[in-house]
VOZA-650978 format. One record per residue (C-alpha): residue in one letter; x, y, z. Coordinates in steps of 0.25 Angstrom, whole numbers, plus 5000, padded with zeros to 4 digits. Each point is the difference from the previous one (the first is absolute). Layout:
<atoms>
AXYZ ...
</atoms>
This chain:
<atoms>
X510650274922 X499149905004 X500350035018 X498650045006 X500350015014 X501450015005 X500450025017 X501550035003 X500350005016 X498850005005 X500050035014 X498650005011 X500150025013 X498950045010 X499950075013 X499549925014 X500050105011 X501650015000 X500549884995 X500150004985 X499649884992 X500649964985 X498949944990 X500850004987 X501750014999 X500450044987 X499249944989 X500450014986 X499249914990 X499450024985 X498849964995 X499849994984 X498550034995 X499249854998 X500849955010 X499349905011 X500850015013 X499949965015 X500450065011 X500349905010 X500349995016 X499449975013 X499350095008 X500750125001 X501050004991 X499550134995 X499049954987 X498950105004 X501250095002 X500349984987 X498850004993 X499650135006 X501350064995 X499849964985 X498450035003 X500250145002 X499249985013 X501350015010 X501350094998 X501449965002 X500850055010 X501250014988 X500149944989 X499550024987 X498749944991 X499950024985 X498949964993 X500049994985 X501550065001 X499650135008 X500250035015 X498849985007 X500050125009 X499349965013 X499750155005 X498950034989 X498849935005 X499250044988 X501049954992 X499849875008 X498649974999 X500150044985 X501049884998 X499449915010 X498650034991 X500449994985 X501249915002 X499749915010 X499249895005 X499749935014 X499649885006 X499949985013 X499949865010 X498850055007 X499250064986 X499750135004 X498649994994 X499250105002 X498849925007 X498650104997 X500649994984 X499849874990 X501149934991 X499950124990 X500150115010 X501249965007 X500649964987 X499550144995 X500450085011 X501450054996 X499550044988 X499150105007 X501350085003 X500450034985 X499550084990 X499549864989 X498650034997 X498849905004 X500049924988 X501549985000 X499949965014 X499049914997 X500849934989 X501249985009 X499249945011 X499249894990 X501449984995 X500749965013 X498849935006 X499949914989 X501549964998 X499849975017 X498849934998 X499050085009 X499350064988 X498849925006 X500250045013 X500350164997 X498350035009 X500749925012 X500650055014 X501149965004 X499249925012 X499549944990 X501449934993 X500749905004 X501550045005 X500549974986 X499050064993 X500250155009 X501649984997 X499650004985 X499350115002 X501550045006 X500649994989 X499050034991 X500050165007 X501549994998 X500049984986 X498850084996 X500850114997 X501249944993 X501050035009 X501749984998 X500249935011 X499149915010 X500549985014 X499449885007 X500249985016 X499749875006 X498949994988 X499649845005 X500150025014 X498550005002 X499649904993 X500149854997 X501049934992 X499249954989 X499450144998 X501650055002 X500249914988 X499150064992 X500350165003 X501549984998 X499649914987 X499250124995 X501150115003 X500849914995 X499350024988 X500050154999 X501450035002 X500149884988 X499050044990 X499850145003 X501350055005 X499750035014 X501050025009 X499949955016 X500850005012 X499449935012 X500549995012 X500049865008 X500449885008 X499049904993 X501049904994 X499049964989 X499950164997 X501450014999 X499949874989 X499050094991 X501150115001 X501250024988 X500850065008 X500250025014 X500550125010 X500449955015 X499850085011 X500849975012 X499850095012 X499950114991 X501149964991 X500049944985 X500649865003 X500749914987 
</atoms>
């Protein structure tokens, strides 16, 4: 079986004082491993929704997630954060760098919260910093790199770990096209050579070019 993620009528609705608001109505979609898939829509039309879902970060209101075949049961948050840490990665349109840490430390952070020694965790972060490019760079702040550079570092602390799955939202948004180019060239890349998986959430026409596939979101809905 080569499904990694899997929704089947997904329903999200939030609560405004006494009016009740629907996000996501009934979204059922399959997502194989190595896959590289968009989810596309304007603002709105529930991709954050989405992603939080399928991130572990939000639960449904029904509906059911699997993840590699099995039930992901929302009411466990230890459960939770042992998925969201071992099996997946994050990147996000505002980086989320931790600013008081260099390129190393942000990328080595996550690591910090397992049980992989000093050495291995050294060896995964000289790993992924190299295939990005910012092995040079690793001393630097995040002041201190320029926006494509500090999304690098993004995706570099998303991988460092070798996670199943690599959810991406709005991973461009904040920065320019030519540097758009270059990040979306390079997951390109990982999902090609090393058999990275990505679903990215955007309204980016040219984002949507790079994707293989691609989900549309219509006021909460998956649109053909």
């Amino acid at each position: 079986m080569n499904s990694l993620i899997n929704t089947q009528e997904l329903l999200k609705e939030y609560t405004l004082g006494k009016v009740t608001v629907p996000a996501l109505h009934n979204v059922s979609m399959n997502m194989d491993r190595g896959e590289f898939v968009s989810i596309c829509g304007p603002s709105g039309s529930g991709k954050t929704t989405l992603l939080n879902m399928l991130g572990f970060i939000d639960s449904p209101t029904s509906g059911k997630v699997y993840f590699n075949g099995t039930e992901v049961k929302y009411n466990g948050l230890s459960h939770l954060h042992k998925l969201r840490l071992e099996k997946l990665g994050f990147i996000f349109q505002t980086f989320n760098l931790i600013p008081v840490l260099s390129a190393y430390e942000n990328v080595e952070y996550p690591l910090l919260l397992t049980k992989k020694s000093s050495a291995e965790r050294k060896k995964l972060v000289e790993g992924i910093l190299r295939e990005v490019k910012l092995w040079e760079w690793r001393k630097h702040k995040p002041n201190e790199l320029s926006g494509g550079q500090r999304q690098r570092v993004a995706i570099a602390r998303a991988l460092v770990n070798h996670p199943e799955l690599v959810l991406a939202d709005e991973p461009t948004a904040n920065i320019d096209s030519a540097t758009a180019g270059e990040i979306l060239d390079l997951m390109r890349t990982l999902n090609e050579e090393d058999k990275v998986t990505f679903l990215f959430s955007t309204h980016d026409p040219v984002v949507m070019g790079y994707a293989r596939r691609i989900i549309r979101l219509h006021d909460g809905a998956i649109v053909n």
